[in-house]
LUMVEXVEX-757914 format. One record per residue: residue number from 1; chain; y, z, x of N, C-alpha, C, O, CB in turn. Coordinates in Angstrom, 2 decimals. Glycine has a CB too. Layout:
N
SITE   vogu   drenfi       n_Y       n_Z       n_X      ca_Y      ca_Z      ca_X       c_Y       c_Z       c_X       o_Y       o_Z       o_X      cb_Y      cb_Z      cb_X
SITE    NUM        A         Y         Z         X         Y         Z         X         Y         Z         X         Y         Z         X         Y         Z         X
...
END
This chain:
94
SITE   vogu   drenfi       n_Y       n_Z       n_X      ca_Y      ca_Z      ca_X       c_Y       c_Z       c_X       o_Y       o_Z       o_X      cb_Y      cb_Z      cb_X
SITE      1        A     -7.17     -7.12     61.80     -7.57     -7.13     60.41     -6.41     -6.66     59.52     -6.35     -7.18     58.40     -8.81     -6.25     60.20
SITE      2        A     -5.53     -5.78     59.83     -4.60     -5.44     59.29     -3.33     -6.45     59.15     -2.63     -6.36     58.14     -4.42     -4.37     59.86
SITE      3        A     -3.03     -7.44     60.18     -2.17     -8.03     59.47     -2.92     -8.93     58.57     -2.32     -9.27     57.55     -1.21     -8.64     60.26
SITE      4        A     -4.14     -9.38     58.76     -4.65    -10.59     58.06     -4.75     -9.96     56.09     -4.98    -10.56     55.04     -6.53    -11.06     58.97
SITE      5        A     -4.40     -8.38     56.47     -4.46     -7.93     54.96     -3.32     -7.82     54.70     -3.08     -7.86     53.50     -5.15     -6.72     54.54
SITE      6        A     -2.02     -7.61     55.71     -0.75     -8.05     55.39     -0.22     -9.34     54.51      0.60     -9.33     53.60     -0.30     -8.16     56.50
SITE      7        A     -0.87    -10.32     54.99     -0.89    -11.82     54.92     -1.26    -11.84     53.25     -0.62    -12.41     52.36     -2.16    -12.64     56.11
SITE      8        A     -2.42    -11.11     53.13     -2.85    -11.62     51.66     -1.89    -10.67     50.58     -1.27    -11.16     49.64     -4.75    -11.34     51.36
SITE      9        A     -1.89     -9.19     50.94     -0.45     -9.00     50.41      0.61     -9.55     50.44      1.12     -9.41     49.33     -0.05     -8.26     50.67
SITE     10        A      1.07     -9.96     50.93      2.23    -10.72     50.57      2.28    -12.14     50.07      3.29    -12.73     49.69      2.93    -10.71     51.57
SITE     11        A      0.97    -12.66     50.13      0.85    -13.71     49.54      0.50    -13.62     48.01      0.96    -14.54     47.33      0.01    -14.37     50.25
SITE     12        A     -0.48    -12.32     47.14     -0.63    -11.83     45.90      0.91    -11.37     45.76      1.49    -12.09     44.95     -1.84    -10.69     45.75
SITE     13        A      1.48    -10.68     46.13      3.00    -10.23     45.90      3.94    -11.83     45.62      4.91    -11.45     44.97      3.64     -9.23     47.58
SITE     14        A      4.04    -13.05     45.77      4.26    -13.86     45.86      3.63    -14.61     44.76      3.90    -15.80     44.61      4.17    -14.02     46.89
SITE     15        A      3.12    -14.22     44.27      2.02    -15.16     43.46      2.33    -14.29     42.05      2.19    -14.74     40.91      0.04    -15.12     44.16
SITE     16        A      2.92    -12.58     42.50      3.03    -12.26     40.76      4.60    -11.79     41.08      4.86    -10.79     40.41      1.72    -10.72     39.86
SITE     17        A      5.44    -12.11     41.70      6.89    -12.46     41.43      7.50    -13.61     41.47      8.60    -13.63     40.90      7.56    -11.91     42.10
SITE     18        A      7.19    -14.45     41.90      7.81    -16.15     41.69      7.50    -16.72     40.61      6.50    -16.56     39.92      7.33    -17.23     42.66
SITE     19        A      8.41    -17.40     40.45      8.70    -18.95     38.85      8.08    -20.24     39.00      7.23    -20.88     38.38     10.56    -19.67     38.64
SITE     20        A      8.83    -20.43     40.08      9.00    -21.68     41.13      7.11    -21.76     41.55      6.22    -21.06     42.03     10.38    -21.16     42.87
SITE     21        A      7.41    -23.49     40.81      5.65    -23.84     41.41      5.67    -23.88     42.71      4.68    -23.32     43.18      4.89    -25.36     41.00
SITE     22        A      6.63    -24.45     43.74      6.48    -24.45     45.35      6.57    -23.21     46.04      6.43    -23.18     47.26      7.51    -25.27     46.00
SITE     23        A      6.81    -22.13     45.33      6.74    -20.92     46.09      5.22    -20.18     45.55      4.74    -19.31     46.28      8.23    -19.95     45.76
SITE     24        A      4.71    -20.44     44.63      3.22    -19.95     44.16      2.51    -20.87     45.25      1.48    -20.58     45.86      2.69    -20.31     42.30
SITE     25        A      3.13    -21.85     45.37      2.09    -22.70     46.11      2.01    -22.28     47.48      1.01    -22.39     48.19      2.41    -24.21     46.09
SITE     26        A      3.32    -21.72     47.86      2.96    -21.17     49.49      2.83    -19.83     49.12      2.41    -19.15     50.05      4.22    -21.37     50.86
SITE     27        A      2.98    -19.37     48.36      1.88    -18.32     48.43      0.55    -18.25     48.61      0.06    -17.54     49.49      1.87    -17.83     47.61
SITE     28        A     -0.40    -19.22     47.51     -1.36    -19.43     47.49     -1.55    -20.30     49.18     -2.70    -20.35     49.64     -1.59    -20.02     46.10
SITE     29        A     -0.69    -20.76     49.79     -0.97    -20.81     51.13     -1.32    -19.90     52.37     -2.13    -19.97     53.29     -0.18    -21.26     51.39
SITE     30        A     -0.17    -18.84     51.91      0.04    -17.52     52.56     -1.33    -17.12     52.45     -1.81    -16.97     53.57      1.15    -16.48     51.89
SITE     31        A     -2.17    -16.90     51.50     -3.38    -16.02     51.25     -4.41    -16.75     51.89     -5.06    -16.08     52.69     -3.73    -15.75     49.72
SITE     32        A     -4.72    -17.88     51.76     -5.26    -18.81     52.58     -5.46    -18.44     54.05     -6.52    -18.16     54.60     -4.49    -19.91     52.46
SITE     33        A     -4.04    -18.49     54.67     -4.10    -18.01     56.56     -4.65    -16.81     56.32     -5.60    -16.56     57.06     -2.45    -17.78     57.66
SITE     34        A     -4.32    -15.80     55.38     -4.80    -14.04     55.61     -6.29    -14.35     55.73     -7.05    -13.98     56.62     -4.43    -12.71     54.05
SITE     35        A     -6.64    -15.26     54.45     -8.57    -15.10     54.72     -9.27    -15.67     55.64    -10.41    -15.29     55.90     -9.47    -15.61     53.67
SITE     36        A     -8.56    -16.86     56.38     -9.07    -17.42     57.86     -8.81    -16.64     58.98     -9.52    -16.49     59.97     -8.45    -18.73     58.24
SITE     37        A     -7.36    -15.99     58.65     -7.57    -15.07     59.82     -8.46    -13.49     59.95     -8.81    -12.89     60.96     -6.21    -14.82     60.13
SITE     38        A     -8.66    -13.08     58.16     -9.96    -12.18     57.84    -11.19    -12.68     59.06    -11.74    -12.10     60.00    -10.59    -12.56     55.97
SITE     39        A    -11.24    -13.84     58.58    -12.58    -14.68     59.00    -12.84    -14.51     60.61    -13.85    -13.98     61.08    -12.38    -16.46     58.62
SITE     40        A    -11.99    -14.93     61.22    -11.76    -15.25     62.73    -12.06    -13.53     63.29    -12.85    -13.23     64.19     -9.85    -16.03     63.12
SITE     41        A    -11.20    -12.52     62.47    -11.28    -11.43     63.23    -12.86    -10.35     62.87    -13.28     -9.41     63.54     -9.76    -10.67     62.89
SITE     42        A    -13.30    -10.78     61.94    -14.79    -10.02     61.58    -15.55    -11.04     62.76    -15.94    -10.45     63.76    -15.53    -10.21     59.51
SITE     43        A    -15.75    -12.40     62.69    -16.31    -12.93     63.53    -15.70    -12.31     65.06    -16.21    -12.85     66.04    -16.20    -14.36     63.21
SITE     44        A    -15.22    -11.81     65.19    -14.96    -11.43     66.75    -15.26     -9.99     66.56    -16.10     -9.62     67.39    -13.30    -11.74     67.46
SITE     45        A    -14.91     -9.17     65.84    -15.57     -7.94     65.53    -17.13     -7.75     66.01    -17.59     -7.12     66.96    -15.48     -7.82     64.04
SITE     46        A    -17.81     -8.60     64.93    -18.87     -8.72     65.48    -19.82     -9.52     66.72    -21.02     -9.63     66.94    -19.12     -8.82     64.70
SITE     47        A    -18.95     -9.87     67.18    -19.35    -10.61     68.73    -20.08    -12.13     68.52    -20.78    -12.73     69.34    -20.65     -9.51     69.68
SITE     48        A    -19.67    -12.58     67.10    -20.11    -14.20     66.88    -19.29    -14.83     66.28    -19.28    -15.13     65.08    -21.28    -14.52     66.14
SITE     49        A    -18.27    -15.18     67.42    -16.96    -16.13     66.90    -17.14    -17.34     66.96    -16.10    -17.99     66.84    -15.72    -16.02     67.60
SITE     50        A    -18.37    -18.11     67.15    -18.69    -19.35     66.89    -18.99    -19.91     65.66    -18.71    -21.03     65.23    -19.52    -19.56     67.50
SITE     51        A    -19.68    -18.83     65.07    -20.18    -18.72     63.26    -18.26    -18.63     62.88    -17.76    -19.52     62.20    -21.59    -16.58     62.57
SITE     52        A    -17.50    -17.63     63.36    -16.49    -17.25     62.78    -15.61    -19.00     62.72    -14.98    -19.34     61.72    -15.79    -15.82     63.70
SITE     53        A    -15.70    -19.66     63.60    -14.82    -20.53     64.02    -15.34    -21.61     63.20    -14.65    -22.52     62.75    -14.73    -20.74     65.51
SITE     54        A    -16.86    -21.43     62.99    -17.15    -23.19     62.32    -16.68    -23.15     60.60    -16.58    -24.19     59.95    -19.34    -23.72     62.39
SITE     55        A    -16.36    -21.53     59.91    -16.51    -21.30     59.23    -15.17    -21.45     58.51    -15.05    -21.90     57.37    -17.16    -20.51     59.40
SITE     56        A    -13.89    -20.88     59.54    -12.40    -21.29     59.28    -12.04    -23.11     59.52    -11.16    -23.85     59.11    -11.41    -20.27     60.50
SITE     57        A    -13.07    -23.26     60.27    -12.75    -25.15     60.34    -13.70    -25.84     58.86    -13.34    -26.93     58.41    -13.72    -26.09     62.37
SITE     58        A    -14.46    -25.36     58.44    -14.75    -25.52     57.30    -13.89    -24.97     56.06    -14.17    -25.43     54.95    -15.86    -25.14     57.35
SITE     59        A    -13.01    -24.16     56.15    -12.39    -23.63     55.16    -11.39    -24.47     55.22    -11.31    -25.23     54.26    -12.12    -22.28     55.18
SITE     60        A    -10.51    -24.58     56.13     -9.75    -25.86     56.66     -9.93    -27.46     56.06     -9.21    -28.14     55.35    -10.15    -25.93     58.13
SITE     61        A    -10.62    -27.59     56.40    -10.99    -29.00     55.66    -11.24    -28.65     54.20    -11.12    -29.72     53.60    -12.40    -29.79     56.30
SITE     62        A    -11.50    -27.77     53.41    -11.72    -27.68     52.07     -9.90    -27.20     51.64     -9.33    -27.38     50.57    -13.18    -26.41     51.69
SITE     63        A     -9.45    -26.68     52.68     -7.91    -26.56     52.41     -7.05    -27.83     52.54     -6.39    -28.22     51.58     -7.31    -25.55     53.37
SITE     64        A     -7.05    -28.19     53.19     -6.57    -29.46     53.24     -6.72    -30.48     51.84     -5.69    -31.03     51.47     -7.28    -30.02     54.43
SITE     65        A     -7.87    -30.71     51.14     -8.25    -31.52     49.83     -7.62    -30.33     48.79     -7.27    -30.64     47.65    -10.19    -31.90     49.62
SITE     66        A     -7.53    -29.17     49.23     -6.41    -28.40     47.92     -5.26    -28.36     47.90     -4.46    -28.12     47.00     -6.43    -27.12     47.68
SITE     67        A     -5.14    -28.61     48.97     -3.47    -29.02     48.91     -2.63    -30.37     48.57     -1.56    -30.48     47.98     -3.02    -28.83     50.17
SITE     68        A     -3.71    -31.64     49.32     -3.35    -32.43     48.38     -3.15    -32.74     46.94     -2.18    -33.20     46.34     -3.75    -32.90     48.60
SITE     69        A     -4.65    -32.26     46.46     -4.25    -32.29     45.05     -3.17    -31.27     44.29     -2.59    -31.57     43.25     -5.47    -32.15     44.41
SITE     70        A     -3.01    -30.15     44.91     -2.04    -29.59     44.50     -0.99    -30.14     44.38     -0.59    -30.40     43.25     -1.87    -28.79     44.98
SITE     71        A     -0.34    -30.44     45.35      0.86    -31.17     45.71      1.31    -32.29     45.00      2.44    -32.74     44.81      0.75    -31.58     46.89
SITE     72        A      0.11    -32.66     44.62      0.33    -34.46     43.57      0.36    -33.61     42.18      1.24    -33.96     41.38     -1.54    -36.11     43.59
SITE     73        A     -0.34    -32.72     41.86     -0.35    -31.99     40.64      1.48    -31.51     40.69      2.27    -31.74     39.77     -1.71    -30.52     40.70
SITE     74        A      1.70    -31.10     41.48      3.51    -30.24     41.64      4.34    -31.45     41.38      5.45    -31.33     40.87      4.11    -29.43     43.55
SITE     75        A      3.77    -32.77     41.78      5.31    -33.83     41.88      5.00    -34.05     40.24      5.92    -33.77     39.46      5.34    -35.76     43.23
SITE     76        A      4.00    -34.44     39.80      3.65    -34.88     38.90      4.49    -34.35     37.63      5.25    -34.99     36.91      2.38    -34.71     38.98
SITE     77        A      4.00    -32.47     37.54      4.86    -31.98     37.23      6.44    -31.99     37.14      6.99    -31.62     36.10      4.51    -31.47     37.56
SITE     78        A      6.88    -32.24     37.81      8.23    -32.28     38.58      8.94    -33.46     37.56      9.95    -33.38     36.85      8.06    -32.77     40.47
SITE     79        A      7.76    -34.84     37.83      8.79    -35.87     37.10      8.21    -35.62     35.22      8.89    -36.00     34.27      8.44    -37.97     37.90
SITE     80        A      7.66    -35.34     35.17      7.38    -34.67     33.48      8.77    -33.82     32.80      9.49    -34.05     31.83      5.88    -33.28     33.55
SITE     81        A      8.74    -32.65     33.89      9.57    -31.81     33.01     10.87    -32.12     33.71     11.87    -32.16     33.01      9.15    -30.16     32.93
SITE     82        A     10.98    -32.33     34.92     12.40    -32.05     35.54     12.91    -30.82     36.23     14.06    -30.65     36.64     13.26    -32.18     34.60
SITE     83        A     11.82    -29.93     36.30     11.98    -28.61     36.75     10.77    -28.27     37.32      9.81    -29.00     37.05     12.38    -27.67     35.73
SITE     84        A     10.53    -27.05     38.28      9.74    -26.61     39.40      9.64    -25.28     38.61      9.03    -24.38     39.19     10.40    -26.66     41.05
SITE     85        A     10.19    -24.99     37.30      9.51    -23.46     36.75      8.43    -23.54     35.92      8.17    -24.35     35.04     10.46    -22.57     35.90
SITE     86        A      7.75    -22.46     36.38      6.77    -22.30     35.42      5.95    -22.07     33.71      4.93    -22.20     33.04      6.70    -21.81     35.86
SITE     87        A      7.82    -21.52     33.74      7.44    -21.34     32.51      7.95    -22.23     31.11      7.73    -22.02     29.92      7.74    -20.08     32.43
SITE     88        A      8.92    -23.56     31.99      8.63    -24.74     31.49      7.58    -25.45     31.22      7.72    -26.33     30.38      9.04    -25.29     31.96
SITE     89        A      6.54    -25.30     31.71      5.14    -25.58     31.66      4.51    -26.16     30.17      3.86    -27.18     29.94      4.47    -24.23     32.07
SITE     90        A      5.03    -24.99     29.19      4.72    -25.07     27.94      5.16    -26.36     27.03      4.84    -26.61     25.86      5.20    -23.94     27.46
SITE     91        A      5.93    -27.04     27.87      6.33    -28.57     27.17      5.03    -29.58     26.92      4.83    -30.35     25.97      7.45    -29.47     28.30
SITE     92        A      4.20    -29.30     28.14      2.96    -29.87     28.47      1.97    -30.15     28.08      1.33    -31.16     28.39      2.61    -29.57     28.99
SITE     93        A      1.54    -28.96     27.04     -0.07    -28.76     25.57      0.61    -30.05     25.04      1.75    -30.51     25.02     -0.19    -26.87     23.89
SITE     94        A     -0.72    -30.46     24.57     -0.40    -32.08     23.88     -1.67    -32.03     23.09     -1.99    -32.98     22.37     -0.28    -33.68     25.11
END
């Protein structure tokens, strides 16, 4: 449980020092593994890692459709401004 709270620290630490949309984005990845692996280790904690397991393969598949769209949201970005910072962003209000 402790690294899986490692994981999300450093993935919030990541999320409020980076510019760069592809590094928020693996951050927001980083935090992702911490809470499946939260998941996996309470489910074994409590002696029902089957609930634990259907529950990270369900989180999984809902991760997977966020990342795509993320990802098309980041290129998208990308050919708009020409840059991966964030705080170029503000070109964008229309």
């Amino acid at each position: 449980m402790g690294f899986a709270a490692g994981l999300i620290f450093v993935g919030v630490y990541c999320l409020l020092a980076m510019k760069n949309v592809i590094k928020l984005f693996i951050g927001i990845e980083v935090i992702s593994k911490g809470v499946s692996l939260a998941l996996l280790a309470s489910g074994f904690v409590r002696k029902n890692t089957l609930l634990a397991q259907s529950l990270v393969i369900t989180f999984i598949v809902v991760e997977v459709s966020l990342v795509a769209t993320a990802l098309a949201i980041i290129i998208n970005i990308y050919k708009h401004t020409k840059s991966l910072d964030i705080r170029k962003l503000t070109k964008l209000k229309g």
